[in-house]
N, C-alpha and C positions, 0 to 999 in steps of 0.2 A: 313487409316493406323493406325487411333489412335484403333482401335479393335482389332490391334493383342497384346496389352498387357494382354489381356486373355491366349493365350499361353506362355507367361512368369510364370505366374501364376501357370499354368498347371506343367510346367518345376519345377517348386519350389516345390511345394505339392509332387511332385517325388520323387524331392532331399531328401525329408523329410524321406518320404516311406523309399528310398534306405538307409539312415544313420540309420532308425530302421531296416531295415529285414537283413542290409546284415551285416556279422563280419570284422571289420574295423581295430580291435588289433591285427590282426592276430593270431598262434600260439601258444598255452600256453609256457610258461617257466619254466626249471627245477624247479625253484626256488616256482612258482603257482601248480605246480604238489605237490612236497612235502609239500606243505602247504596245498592242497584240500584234498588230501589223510591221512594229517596227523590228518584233521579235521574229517576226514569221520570214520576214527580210533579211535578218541575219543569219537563219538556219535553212537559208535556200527553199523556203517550203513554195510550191508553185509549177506540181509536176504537171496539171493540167495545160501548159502552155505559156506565153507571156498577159494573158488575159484576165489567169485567175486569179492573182494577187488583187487586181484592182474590182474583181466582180467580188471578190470578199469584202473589200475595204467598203465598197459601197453596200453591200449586204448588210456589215456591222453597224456604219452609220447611219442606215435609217431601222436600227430596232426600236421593237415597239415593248419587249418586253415578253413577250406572250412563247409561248411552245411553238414548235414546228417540226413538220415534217419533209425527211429530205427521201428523196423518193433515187433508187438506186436502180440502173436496169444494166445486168454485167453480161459477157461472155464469157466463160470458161474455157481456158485451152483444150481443145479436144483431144489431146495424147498426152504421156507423161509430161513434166516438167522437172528442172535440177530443182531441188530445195535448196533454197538460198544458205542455207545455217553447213549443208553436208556436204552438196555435191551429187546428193544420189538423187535418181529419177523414182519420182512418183506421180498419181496421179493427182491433178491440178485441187480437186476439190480437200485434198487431205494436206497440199502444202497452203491453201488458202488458212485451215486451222490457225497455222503460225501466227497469222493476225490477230483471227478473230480471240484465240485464246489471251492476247494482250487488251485487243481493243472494246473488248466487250465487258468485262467487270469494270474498264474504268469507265465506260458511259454509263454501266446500271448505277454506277457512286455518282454520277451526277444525275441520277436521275431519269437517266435515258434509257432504251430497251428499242429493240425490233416490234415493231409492232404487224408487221405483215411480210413472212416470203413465201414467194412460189415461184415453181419452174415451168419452164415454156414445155408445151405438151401439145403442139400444132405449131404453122406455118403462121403469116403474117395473111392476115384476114383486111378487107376494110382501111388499106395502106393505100400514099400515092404522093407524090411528090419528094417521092426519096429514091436514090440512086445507092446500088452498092451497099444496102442496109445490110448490114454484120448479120449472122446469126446468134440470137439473143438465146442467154441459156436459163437466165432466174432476172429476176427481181425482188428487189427489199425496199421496205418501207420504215423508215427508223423515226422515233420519236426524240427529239431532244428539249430539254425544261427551257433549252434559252438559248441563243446566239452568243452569249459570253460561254458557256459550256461548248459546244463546237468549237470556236477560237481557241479555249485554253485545250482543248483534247487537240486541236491541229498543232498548237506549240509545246506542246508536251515534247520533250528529247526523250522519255522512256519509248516512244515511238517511229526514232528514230533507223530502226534496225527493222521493226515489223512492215514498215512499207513495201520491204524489201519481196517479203512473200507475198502482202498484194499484188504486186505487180507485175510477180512473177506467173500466177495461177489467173490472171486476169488480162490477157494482151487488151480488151477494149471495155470502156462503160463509159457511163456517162449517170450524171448526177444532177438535182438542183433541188433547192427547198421549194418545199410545198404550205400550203393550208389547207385542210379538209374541206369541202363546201359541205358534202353529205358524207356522211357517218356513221353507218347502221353498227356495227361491229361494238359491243362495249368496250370502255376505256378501264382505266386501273382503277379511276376516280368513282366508277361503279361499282364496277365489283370485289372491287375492297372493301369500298361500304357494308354493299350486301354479305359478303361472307363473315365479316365484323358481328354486325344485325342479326347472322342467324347465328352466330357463335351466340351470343349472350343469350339469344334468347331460350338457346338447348342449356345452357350454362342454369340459366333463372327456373325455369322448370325441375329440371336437376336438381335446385336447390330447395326449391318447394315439395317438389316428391319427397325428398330428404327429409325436409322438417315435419312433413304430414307426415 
């Protein structure tokens, strides 16, 4: 009997998981609204246009709490680019790094990750009511714990300087949050479990071989 405290273990490391990946505050509040947006106004955030500030402000105000996904469909400049930081020309995919090397550890600390990219490998299929449609070069699919974690990553000043290489290695995209309707693909929620489950259970055998 003493071997099953390996599954306890396993149960804990869970618990852990689950108090990072999932949003626990629920909600934002009027009160976090006006205060994120009134930050987001002071640091000029709103490259998308004069449109995007207010499609955020209403995005925030009606959260519900829950995870979502913002679904990402980019171009990539097809010839070199300057790198914003040097001067020097490279190609677009490697001054795009500059971002992602900022922007990506701090969404995994809240919790967030990519959850799907891939890249265009044919023509536009099954298209029509679109004029002048850019040629698209990938897409990403990003997961975020909560619409207060996007806010606070959009008013982040350490991110101030990394837009710069976005926007550089990206002349077009476009963006908007999603919710999965169907979902084959596992999530972290699974397969953390399961990897957890079969850790103790090699873990508990081990320890039973051991004692026998």
């Amino acid at each position: 009997m003493s071997s099953f405290w390996v599954w306890g273990v396993a149960l804990c490391l869970y618990g852990l998981f689950l108090a990072w990946y999932v949003n626990w505050r629920g909600p934002l509040s009027a009160a976090e609204v006006t205060d994120l947006i009134g930050r987001m106004k002071a640091a000029s955030i709103g490259h998308g246009g004069p449109d995007e500030l207010p499609t955020l402000e209403r995005f925030l105000s009606e959260d519900d709490g829950r995870e979502f996904f913002m679904l990402n469909v980019i171009r990539m400049a097809d010839g070199p680019v300057a790198d914003p930081a040097t001067g020097e020309m490279k190609p677009a995919r490697q001054v795009m790094e500059g971002y992602t090397r900022m922007f990506l550890p701090a969404l995994f600390r809240k919790g967030g990750h990519p959850a799907l990219a891939a890249r265009q490998v044919g023509g536009l299929v099954d298209t029509w009511g679109i004029e002048g449609c850019p040629k698209w070069s990938m897409m990403g699919y990003v997961r975020y714990r909560s619409r207060r974690d996007l806010a606070q990553l959009v008013c982040d000043p350490r991110f101030g300087g990394a837009h710069a290489f976005k926007h550089a290695a990206m002349p077009q995209t476009f963006n908007f949050p999603t919710r999965p309707m169907i979902m084959t693909l596992a999530g972290p929620r699974l397969w953390v479990g399961l990897v957890l489950a079969l850790a103790a259970a090699l873990a508990q055998v081990a320890l039973l071989l051991q004692a026998g």
